[in-house]
C-alpha positions in Angstrom: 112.0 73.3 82.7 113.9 75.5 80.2 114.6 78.0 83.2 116.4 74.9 85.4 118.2 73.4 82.0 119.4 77.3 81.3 120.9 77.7 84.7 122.5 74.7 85.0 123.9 74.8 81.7 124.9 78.3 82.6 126.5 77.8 86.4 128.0 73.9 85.6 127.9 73.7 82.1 126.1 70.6 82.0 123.2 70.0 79.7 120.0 67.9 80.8 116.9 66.6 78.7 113.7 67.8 79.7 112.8 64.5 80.9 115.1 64.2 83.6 114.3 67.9 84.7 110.1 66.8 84.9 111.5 63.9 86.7 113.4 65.7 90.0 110.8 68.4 89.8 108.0 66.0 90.2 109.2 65.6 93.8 107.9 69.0 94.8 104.1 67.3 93.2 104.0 65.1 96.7 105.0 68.3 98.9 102.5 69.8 97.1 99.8 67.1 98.3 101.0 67.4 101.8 100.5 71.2 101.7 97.3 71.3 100.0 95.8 68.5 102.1 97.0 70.2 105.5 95.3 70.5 109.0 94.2 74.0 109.1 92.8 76.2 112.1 89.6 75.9 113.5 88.4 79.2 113.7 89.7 82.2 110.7 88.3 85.5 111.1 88.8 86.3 107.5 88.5 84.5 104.6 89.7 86.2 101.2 89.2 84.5 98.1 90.2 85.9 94.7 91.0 84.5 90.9 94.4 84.7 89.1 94.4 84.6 85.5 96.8 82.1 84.2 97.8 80.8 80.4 97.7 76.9 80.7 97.7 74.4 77.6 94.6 71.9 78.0 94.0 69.2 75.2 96.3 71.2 73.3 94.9 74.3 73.3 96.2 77.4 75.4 93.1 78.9 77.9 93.4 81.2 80.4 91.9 79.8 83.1 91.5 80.7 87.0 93.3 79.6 89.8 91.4 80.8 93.0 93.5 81.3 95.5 91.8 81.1 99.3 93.6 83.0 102.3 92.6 83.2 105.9 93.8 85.6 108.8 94.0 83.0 111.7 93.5 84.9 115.6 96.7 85.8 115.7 96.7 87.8 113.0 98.7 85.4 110.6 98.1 85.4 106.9 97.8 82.1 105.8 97.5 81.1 102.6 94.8 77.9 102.4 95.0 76.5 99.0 94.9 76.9 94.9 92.4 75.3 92.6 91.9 75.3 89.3 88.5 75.5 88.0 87.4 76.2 84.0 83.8 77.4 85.6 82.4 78.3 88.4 79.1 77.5 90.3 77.7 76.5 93.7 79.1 72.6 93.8 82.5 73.6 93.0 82.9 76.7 95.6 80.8 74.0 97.4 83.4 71.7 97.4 86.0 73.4 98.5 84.4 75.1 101.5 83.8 71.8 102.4 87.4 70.6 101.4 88.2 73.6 104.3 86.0 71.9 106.6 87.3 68.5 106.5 91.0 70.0 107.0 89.9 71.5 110.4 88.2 74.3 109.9 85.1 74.8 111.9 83.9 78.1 111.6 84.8 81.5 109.6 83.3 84.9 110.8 83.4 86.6 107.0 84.2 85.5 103.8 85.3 88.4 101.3 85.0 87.5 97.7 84.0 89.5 94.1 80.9 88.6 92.6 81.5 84.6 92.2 78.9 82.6 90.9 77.3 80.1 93.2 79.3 81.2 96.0 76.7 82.8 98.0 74.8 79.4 98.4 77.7 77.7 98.9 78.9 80.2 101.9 75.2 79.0 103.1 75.4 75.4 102.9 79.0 75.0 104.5 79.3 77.8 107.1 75.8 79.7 108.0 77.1 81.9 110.4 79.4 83.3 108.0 79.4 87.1 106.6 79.1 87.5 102.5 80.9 90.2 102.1 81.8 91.7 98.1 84.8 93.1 97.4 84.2 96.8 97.1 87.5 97.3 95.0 86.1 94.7 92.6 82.8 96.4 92.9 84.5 99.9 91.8 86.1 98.2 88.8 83.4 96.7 87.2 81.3 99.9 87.7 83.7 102.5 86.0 85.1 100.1 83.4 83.0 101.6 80.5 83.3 105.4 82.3 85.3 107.8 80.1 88.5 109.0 81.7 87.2 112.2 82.3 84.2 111.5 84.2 86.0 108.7 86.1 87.2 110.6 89.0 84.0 112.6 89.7 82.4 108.9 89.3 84.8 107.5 92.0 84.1 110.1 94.1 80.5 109.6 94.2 80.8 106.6 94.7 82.8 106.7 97.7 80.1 108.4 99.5 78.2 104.9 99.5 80.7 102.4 101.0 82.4 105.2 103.4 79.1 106.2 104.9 78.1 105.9 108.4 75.3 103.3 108.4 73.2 101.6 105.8 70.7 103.8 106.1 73.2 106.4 104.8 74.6 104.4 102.5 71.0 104.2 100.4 70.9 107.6 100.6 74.5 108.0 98.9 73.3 105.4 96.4 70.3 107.2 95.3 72.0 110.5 94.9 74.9 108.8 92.6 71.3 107.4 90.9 70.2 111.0 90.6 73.4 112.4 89.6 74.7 109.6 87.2 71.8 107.2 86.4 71.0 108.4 82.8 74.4 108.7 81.6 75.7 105.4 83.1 72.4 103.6 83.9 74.0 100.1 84.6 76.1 100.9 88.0 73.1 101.7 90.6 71.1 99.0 89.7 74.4 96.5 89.8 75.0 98.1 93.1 71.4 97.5 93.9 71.4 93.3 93.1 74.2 93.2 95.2 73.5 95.3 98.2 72.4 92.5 101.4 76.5 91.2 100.2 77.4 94.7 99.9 76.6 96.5 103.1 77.6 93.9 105.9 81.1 95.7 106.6 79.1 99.1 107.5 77.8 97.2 110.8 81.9 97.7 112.2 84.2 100.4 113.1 86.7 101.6 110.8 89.2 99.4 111.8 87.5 96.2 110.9 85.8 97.5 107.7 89.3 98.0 106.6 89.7 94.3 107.1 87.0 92.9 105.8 85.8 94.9 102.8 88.1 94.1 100.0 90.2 90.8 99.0 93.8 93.1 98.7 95.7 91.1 101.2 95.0 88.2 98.1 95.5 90.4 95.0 99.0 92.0 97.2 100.4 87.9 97.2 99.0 88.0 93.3 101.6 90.7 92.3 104.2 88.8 93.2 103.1 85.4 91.7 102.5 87.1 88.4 106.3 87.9 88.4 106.4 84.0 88.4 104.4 83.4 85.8 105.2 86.5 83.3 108.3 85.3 81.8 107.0 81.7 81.1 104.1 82.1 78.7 101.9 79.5 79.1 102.0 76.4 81.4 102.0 72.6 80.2 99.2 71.4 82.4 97.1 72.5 85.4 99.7 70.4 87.8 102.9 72.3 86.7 100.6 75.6 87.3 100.2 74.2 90.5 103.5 73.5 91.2 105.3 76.6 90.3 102.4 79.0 91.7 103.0 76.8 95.2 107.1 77.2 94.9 106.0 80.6 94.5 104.0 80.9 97.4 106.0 79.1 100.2 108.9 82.3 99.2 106.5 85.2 99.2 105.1 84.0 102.7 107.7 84.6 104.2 107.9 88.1 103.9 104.0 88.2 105.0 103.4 90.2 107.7 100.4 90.6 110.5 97.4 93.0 109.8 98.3 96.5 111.3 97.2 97.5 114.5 96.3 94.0 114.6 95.5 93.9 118.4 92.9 96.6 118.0 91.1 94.9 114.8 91.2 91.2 117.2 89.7 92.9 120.1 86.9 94.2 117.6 86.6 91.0 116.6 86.1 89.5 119.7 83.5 91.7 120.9 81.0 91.6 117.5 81.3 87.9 117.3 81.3 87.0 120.9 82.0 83.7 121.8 82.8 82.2 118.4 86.5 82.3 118.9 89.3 82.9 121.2 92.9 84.6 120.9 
């Protein structure tokens, strides 16, 4: 609101209350329905989802809470993004709910789903599409393991690490994981074993050639539209409400897609596509 009264007092010299600003921009809260209530496709080869941290004012008191955003790459290779919600905590009913919020909108199957470590989500994924691929973020994976690692043991750390989710097979991959075990486990004895929880939602994208593991192992495409919603959001400290979050991160949104751009070598990665999960789509 101050950003609209500021340019139109700036451009026409006219001042308006507050009020009458919440008023117009309450008209985009209907568009916003529309949009977040949309037929979708029935088939997405990909499906990214990823949290972004925003400041929002709730019974008076400023949170930061997480607005997951939930991206699919339709057949054609189009990056589309599928909706925001708002959610203080997370668990199996509410990822639940929205994979079957997907469902009713159109969508009637999806070949992987790429997330970091949410809670519930792997039941949910389950429940809602069974054919589906868990797959972990590996970026997320490589953050939360060398958070607590000393600067100068980070890049040797990194490196070892590496050798696990670049190696041929699974069967390669354990072996990279225990030597990092051997190598690492008594000075930072927590990353194996995290590795180790996680490893059937790990390993999945070391079944696929290069091409699709490069499109299915990390959420980037999501934290890429991220950057630019954070410009957004940076200069406006906290939020009124989850609905003008909602708003603005939508506004937001409908600009930056359309500068998004197909997956490279996109053809390639499709016919990949078409061949592991035979039958199950068509382009």
């Amino acid at each position: 609101m101050r950003d609209i009264q500021g340019h139109l007092h700036e451009i026409y010299g006219v001042e308006v209350s507050p009020e009458l600003v919440s008023k117009v921009t309450d008209a985009v809260v209907e568009e916003l329905r529309a949009w977040q209530s949309r037929p979708l496709e029935p088939v997405y080869l990909v499906v990214y989802i990823d949290a972004l941290i925003t400041k929002i004012r709730d019974k008076g008191v400023v949170q930061n809470k997480a607005v997951y955003t939930v991206m699919g790459i339709a057949p054609d290779g189009r990056k589309d993004v599928l909706g925001f919600w708002i959610q203080a905590t997370e668990g199996a009913k509410f990822w639940l709910n929205i994979l079957g919020e997907l469902r009713q909108r159109g969508v009637q199957d999806v070949l992987v789903i790429c997330a970091d470590g949410l809670s519930g989500i792997a039941e949910a994924i389950e429940a809602a599409f069974p054919r589906a691929i868990h797959q972990t973020c590996i970026v997320h994976m490589i953050r939360n393991s060398t958070r607590l690692v000393p600067w100068k043991d980070r890049e040797a750390v990194c490196a070892d690490l590496r050798a696990i989710y670049t190696a041929v097979d699974e069967a390669a991959a354990e072996q990279a994981l225990q030597a990092f075990e051997a190598q690492w486990g008594k000075r930072f004895p927590t990353i194996a074993p995290t590795w180790r929880r996680r490893w059937a939602e790990i390993v999945p994208f070391l079944a696929f050639p290069p091409e699709l593991r490069r499109a299915i192992y990390t959420t980037n495409a999501v934290e890429s539209l991220h950057s630019q919603l954070r410009k957004s959001l940076k200069t406006r400290g906290h939020l009124p409400n989850d609905d003008a979050a909602l708003k603005l991160l939508f506004l937001a949104t409908r600009h930056a897609t359309t500068r998004m751009n197909k997956s490279r070598d996109w053809t390639t990665k499709v016919m990949q596509f078409a061949i592991f999960f035979e039958g199950r789509f068509e382009f």
